[in-house]
mmCIF file of the N, C-alpha and C atoms, coordinates in Angstrom:
data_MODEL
# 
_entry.id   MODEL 
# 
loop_
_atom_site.group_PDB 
_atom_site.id 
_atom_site.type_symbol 
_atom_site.label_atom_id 
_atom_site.label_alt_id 
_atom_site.label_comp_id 
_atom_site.label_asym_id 
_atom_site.label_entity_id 
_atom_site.label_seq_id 
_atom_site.pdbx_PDB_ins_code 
_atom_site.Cartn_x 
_atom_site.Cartn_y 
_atom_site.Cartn_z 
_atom_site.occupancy 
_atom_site.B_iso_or_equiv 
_atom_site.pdbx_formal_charge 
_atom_site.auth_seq_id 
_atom_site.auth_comp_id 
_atom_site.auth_asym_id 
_atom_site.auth_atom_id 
_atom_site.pdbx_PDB_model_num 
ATOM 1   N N  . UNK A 1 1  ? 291.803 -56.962 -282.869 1.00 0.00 ? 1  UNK A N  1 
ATOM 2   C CA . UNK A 1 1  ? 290.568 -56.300 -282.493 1.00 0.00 ? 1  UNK A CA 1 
ATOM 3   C C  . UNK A 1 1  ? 289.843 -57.173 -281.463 1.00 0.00 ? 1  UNK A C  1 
ATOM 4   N N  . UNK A 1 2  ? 289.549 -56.235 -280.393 1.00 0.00 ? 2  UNK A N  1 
ATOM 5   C CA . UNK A 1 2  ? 288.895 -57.050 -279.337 1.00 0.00 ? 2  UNK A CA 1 
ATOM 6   C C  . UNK A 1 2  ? 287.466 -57.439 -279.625 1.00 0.00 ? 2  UNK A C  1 
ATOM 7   N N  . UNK A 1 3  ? 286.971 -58.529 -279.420 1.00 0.00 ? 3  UNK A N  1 
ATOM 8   C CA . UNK A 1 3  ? 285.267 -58.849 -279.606 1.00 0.00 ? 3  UNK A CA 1 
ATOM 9   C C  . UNK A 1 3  ? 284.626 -58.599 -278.060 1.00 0.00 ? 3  UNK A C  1 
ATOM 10  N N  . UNK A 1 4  ? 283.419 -58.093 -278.900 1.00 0.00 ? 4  UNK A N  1 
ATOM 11  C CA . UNK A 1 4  ? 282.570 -57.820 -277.101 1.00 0.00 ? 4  UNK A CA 1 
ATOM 12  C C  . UNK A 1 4  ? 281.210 -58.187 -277.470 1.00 0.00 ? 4  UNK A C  1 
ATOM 13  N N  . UNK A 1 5  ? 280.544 -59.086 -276.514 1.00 0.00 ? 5  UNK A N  1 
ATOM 14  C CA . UNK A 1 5  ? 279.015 -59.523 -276.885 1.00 0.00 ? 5  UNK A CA 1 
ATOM 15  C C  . UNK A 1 5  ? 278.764 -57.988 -276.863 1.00 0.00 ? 5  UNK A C  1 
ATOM 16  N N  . UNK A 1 6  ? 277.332 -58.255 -277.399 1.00 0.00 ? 6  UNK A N  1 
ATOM 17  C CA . UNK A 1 6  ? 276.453 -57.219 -277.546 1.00 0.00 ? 6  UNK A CA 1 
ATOM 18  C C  . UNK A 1 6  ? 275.440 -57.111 -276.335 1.00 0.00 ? 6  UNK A C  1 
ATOM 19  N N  . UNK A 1 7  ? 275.013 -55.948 -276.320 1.00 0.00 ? 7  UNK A N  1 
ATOM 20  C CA . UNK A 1 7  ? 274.188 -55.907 -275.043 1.00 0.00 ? 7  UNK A CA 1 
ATOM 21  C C  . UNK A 1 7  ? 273.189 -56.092 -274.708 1.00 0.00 ? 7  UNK A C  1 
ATOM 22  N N  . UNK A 1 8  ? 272.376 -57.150 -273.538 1.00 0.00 ? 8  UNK A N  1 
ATOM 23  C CA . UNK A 1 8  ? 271.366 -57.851 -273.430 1.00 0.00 ? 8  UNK A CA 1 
ATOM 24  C C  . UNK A 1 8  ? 270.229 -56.824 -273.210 1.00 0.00 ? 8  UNK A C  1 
ATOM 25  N N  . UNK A 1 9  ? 270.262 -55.602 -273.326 1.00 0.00 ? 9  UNK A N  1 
ATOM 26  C CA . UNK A 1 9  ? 269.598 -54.518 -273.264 1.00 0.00 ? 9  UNK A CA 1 
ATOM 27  C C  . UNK A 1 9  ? 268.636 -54.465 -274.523 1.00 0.00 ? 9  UNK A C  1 
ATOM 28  N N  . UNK A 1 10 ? 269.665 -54.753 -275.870 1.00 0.00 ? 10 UNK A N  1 
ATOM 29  C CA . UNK A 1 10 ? 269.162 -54.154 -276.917 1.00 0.00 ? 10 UNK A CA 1 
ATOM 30  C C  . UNK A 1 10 ? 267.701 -54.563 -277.540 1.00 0.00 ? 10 UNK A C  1 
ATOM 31  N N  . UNK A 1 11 ? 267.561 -56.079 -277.114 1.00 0.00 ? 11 UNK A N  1 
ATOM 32  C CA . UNK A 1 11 ? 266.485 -57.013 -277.655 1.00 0.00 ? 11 UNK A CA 1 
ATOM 33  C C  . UNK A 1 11 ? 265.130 -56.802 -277.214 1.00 0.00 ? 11 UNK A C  1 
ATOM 34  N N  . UNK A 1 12 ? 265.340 -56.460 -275.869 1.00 0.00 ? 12 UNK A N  1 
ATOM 35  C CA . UNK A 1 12 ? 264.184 -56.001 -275.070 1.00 0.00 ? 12 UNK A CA 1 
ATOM 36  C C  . UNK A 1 12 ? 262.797 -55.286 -275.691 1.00 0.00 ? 12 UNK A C  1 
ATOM 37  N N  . UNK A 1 13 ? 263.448 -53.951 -275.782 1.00 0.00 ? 13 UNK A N  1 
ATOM 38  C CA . UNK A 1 13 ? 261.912 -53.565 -276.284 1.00 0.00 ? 13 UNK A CA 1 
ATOM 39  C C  . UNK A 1 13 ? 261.179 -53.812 -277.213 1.00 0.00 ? 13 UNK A C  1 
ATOM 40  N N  . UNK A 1 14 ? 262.214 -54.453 -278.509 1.00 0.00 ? 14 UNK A N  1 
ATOM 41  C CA . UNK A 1 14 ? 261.471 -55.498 -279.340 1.00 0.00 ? 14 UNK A CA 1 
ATOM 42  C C  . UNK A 1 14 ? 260.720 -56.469 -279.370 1.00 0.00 ? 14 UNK A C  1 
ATOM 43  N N  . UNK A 1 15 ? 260.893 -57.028 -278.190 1.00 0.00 ? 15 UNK A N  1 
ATOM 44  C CA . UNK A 1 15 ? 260.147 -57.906 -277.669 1.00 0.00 ? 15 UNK A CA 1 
ATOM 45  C C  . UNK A 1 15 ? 258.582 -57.513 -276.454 1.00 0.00 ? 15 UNK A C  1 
ATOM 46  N N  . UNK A 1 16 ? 258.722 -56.347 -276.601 1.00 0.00 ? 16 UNK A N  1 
ATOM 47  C CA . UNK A 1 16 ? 257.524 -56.313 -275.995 1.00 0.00 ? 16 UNK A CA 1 
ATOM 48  C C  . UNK A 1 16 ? 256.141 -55.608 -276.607 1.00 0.00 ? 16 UNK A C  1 
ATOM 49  N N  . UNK A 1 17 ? 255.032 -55.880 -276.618 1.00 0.00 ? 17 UNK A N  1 
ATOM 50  C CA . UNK A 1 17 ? 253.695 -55.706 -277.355 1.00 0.00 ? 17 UNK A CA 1 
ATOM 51  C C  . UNK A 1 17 ? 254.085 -53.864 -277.256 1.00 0.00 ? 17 UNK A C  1 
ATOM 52  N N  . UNK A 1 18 ? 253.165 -53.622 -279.125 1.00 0.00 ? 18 UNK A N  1 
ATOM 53  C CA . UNK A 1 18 ? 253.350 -52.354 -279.054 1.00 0.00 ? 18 UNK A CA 1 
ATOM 54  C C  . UNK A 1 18 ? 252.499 -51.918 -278.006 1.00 0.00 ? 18 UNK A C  1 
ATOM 55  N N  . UNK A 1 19 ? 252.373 -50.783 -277.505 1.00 0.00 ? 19 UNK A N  1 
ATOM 56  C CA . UNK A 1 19 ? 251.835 -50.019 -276.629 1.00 0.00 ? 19 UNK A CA 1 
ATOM 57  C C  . UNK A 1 19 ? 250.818 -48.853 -277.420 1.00 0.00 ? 19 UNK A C  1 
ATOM 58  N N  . UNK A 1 20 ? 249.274 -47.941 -277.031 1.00 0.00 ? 20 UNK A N  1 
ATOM 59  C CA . UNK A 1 20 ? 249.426 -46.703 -277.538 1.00 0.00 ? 20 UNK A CA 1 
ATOM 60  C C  . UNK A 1 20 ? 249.793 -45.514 -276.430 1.00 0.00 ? 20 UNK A C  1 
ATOM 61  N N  . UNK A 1 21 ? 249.637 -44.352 -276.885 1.00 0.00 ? 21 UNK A N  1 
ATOM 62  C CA . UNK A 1 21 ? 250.102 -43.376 -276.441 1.00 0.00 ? 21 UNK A CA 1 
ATOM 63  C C  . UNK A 1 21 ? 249.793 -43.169 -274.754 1.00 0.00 ? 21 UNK A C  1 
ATOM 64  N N  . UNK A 1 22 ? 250.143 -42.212 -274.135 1.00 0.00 ? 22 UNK A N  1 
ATOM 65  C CA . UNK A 1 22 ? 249.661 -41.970 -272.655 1.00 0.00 ? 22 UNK A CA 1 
ATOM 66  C C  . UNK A 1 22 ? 248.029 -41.702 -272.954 1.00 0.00 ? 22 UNK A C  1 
ATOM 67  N N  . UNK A 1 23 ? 247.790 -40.829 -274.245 1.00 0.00 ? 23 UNK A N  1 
ATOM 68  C CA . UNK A 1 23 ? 246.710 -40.268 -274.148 1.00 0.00 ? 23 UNK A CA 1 
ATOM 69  C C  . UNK A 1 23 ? 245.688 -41.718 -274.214 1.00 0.00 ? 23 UNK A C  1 
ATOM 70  N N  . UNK A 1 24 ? 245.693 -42.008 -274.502 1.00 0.00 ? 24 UNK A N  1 
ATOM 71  C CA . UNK A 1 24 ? 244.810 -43.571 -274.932 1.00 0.00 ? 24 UNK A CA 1 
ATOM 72  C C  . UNK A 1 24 ? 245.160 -44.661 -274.301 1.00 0.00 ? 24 UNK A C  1 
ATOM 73  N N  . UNK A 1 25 ? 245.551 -44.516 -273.405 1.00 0.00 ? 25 UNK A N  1 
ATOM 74  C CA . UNK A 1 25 ? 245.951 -45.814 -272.178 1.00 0.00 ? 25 UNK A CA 1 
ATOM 75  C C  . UNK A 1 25 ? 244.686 -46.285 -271.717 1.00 0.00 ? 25 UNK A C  1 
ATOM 76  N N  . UNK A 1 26 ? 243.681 -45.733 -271.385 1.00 0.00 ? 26 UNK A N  1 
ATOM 77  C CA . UNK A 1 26 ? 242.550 -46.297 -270.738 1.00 0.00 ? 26 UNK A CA 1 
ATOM 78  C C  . UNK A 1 26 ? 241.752 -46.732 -271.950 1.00 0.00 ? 26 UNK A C  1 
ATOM 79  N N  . UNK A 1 27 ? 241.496 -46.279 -273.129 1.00 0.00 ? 27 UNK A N  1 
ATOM 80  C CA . UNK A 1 27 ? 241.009 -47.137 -274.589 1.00 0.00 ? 27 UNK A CA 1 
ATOM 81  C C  . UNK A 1 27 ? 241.534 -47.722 -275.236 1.00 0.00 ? 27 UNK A C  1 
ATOM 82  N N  . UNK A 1 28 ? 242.820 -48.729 -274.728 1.00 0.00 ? 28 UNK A N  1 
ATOM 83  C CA . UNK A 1 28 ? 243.087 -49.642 -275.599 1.00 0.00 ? 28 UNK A CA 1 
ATOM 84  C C  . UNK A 1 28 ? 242.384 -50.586 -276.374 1.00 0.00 ? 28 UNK A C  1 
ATOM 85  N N  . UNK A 1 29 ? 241.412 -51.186 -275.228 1.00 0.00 ? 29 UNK A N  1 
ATOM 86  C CA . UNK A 1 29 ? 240.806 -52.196 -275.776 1.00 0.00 ? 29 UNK A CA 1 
ATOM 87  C C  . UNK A 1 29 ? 239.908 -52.147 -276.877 1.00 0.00 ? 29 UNK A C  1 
ATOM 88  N N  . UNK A 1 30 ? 239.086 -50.660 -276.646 1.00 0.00 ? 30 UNK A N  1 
ATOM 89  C CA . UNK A 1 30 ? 238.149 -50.631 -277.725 1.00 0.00 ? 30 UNK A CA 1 
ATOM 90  C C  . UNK A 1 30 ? 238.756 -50.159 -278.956 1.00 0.00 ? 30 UNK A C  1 
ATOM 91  N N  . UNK A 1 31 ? 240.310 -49.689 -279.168 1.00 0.00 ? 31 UNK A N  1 
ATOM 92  C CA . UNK A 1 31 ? 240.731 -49.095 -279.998 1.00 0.00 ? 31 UNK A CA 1 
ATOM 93  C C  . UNK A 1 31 ? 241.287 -50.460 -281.402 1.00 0.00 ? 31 UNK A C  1 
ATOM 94  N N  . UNK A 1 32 ? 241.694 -51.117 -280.174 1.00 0.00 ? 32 UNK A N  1 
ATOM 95  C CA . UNK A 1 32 ? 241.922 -52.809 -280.823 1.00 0.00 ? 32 UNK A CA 1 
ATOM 96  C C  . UNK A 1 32 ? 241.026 -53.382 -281.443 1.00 0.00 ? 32 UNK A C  1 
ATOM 97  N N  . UNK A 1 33 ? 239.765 -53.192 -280.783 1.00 0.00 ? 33 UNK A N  1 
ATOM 98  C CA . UNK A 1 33 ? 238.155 -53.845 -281.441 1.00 0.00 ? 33 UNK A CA 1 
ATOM 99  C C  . UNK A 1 33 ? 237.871 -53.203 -282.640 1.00 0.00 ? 33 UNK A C  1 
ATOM 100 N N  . UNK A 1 34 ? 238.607 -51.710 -282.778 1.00 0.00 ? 34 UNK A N  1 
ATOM 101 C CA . UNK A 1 34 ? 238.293 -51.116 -283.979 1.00 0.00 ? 34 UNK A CA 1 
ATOM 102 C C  . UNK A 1 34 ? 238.665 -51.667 -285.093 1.00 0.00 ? 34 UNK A C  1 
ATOM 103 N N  . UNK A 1 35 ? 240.444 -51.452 -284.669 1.00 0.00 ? 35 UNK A N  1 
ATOM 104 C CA . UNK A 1 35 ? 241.777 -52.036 -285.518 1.00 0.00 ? 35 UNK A CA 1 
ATOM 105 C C  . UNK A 1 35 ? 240.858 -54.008 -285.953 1.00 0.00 ? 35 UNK A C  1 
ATOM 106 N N  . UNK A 1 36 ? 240.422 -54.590 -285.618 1.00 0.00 ? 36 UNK A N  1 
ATOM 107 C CA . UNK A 1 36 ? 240.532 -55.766 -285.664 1.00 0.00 ? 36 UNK A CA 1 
ATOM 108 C C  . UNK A 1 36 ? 239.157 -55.775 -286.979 1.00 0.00 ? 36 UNK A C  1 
ATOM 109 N N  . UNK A 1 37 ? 238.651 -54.642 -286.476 1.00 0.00 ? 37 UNK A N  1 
ATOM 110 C CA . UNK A 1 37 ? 237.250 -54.664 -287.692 1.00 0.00 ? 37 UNK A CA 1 
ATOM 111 C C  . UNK A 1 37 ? 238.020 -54.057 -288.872 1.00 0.00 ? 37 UNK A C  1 
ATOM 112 N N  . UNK A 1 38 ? 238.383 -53.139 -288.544 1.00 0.00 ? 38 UNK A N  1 
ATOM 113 C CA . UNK A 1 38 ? 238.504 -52.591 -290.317 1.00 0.00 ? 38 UNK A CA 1 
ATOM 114 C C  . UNK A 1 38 ? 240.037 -53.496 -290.898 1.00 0.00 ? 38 UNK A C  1 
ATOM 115 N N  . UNK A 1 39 ? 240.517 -54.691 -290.022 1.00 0.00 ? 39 UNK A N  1 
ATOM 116 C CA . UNK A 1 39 ? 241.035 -55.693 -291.162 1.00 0.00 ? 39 UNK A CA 1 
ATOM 117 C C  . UNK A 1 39 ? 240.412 -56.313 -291.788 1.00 0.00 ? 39 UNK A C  1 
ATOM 118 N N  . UNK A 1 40 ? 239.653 -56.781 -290.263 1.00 0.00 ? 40 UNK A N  1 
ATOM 119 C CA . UNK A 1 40 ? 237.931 -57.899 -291.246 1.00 0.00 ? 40 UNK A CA 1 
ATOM 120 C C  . UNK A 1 40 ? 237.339 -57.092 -292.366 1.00 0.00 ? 40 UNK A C  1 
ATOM 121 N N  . UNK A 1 41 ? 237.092 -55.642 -292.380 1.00 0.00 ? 41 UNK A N  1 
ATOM 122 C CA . UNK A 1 41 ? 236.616 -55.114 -293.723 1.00 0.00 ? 41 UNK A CA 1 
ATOM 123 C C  . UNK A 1 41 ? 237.735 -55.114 -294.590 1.00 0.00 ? 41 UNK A C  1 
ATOM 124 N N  . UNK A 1 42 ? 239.099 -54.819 -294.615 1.00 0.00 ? 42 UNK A N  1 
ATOM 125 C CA . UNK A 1 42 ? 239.505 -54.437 -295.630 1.00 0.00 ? 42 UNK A CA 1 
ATOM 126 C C  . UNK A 1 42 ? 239.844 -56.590 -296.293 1.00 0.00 ? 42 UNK A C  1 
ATOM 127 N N  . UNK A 1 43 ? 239.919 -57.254 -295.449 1.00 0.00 ? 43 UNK A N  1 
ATOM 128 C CA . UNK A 1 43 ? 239.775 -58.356 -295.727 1.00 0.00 ? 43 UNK A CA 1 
ATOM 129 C C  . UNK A 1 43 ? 238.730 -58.885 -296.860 1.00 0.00 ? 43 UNK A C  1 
ATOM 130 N N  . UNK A 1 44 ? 238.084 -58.377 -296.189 1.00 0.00 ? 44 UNK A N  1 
ATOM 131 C CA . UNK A 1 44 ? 236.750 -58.742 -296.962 1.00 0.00 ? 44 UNK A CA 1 
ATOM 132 C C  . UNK A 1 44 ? 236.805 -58.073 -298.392 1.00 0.00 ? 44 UNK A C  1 
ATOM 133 N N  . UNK A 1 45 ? 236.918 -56.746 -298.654 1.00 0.00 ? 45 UNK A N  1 
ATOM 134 C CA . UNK A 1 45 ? 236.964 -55.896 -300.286 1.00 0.00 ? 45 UNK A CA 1 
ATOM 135 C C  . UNK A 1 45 ? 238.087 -56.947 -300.504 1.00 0.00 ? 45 UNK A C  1 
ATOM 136 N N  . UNK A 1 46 ? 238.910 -57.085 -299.789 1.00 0.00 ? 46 UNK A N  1 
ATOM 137 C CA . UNK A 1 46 ? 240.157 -57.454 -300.349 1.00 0.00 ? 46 UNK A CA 1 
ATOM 138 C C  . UNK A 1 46 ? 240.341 -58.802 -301.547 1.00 0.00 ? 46 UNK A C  1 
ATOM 139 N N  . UNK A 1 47 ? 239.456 -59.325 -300.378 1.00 0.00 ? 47 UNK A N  1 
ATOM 140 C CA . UNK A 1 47 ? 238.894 -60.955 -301.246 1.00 0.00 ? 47 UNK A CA 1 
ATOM 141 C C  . UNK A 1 47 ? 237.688 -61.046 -302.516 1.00 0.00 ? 47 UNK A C  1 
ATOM 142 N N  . UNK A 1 48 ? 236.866 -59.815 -302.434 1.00 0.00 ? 48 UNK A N  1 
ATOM 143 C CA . UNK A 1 48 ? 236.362 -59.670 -303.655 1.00 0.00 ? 48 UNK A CA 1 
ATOM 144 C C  . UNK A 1 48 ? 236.959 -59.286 -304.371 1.00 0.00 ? 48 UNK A C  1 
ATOM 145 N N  . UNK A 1 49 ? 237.755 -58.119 -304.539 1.00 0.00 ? 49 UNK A N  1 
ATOM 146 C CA . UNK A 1 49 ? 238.775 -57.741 -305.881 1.00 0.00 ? 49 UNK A CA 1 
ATOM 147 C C  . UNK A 1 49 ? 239.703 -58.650 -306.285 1.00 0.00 ? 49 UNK A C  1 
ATOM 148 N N  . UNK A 1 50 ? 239.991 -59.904 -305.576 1.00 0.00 ? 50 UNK A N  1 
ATOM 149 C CA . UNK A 1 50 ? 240.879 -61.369 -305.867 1.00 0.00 ? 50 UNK A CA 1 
ATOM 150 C C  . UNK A 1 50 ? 239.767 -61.718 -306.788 1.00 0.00 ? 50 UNK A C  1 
ATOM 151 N N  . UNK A 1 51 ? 238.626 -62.078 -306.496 1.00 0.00 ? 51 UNK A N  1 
ATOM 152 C CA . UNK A 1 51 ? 238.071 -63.068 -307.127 1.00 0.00 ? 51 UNK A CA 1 
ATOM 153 C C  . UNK A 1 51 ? 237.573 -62.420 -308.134 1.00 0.00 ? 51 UNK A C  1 
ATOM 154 N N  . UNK A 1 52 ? 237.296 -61.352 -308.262 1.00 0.00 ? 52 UNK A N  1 
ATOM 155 C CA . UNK A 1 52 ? 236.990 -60.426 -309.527 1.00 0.00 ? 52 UNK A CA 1 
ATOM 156 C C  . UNK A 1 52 ? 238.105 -60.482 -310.573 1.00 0.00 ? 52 UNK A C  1 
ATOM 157 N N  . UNK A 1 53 ? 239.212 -60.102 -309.914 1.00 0.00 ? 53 UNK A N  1 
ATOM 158 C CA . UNK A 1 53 ? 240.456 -60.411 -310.644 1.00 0.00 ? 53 UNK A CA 1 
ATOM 159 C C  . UNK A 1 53 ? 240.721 -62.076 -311.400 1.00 0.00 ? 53 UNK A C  1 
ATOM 160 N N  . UNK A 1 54 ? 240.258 -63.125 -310.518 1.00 0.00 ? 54 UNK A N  1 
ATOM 161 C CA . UNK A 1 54 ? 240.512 -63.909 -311.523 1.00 0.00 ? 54 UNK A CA 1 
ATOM 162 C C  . UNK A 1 54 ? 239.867 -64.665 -312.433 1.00 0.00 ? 54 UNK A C  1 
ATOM 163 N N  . UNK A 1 55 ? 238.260 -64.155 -311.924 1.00 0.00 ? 55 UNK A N  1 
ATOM 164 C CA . UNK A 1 55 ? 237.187 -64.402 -312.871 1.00 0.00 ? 55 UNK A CA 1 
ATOM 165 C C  . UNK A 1 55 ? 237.393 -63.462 -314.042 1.00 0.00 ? 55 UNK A C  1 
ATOM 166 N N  . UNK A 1 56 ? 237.598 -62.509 -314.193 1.00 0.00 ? 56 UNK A N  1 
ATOM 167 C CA . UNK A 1 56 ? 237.873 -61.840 -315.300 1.00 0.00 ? 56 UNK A CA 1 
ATOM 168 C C  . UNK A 1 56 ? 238.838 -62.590 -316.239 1.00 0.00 ? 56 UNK A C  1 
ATOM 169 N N  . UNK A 1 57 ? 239.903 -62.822 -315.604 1.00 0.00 ? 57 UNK A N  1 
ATOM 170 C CA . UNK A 1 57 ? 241.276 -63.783 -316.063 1.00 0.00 ? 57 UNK A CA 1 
ATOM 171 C C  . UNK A 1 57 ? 241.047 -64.702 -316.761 1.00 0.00 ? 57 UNK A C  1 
ATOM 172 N N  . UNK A 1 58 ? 240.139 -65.441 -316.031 1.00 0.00 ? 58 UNK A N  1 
ATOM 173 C CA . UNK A 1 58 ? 239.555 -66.652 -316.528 1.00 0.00 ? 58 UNK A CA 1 
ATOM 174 C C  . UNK A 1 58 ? 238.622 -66.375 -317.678 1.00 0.00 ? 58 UNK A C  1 
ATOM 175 N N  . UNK A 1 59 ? 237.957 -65.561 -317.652 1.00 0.00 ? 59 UNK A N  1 
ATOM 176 C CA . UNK A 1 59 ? 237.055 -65.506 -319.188 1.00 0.00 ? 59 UNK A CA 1 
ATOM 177 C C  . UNK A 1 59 ? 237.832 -64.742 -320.021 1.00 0.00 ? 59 UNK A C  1 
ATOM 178 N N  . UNK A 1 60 ? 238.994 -63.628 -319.682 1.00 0.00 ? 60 UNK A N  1 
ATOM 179 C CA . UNK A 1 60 ? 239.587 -63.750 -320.904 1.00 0.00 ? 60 UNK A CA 1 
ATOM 180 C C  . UNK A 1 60 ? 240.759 -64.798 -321.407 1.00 0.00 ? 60 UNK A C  1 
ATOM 181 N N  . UNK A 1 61 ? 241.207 -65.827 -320.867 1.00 0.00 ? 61 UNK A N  1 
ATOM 182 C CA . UNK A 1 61 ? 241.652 -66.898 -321.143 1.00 0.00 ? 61 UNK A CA 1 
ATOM 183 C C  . UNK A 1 61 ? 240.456 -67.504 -321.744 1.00 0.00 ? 61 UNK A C  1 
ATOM 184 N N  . UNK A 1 62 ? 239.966 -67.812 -321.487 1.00 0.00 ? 62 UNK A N  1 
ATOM 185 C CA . UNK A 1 62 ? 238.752 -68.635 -322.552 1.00 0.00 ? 62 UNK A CA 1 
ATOM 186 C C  . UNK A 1 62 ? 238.066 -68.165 -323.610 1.00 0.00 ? 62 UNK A C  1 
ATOM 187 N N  . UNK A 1 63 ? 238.241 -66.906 -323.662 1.00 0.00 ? 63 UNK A N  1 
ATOM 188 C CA . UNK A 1 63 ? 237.900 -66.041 -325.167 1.00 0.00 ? 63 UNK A CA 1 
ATOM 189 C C  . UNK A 1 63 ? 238.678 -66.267 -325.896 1.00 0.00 ? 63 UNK A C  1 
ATOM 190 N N  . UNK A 1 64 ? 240.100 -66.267 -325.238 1.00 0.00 ? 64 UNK A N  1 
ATOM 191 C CA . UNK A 1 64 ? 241.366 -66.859 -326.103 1.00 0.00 ? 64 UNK A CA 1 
ATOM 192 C C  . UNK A 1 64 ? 241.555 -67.799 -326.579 1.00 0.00 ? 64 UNK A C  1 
ATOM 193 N N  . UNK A 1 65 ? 241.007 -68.716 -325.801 1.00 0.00 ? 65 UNK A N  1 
ATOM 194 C CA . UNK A 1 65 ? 241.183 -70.348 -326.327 1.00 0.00 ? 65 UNK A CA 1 
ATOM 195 C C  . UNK A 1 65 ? 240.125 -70.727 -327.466 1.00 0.00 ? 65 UNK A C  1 
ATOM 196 N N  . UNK A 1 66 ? 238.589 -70.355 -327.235 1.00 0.00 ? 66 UNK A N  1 
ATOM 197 C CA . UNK A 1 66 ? 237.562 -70.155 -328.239 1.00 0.00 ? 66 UNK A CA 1 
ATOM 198 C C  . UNK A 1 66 ? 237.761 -69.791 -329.189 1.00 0.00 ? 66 UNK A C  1 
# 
């Protein structure tokens, strides 16, 4: 069986930043400013339901131990 590299084609578009649509070519930027807030929000709930989660944890471990 013959071996054949693979083609330097394939890697390409993986490598390049996603894009959005034609329709939204001229609002990228503010669409990004959006995207970048509602991580910072979901960040944010995100990190209170952690710490809720392990403050709870923690006092029922210590009800246990009491």
């Amino acid at each position: 069986m013959k071996l054949r590299p693979a083609s330097l084609h394939l890697p390409i578009p993986f490598q390049r930043p996603l894009r959005f649509g034609r329709r939204w070519r001229g609002h990228e930027l503010p669409l990004r400013i959006i995207q970048l807030a509602m991580i910072v929000v979901l960040a944010w709930f995100g990190t209170k339901l952690i710490v809720q989660a392990v403050t709870l944890a923690t006092r029922a471990f210590a009800g246990l131990v009491s």
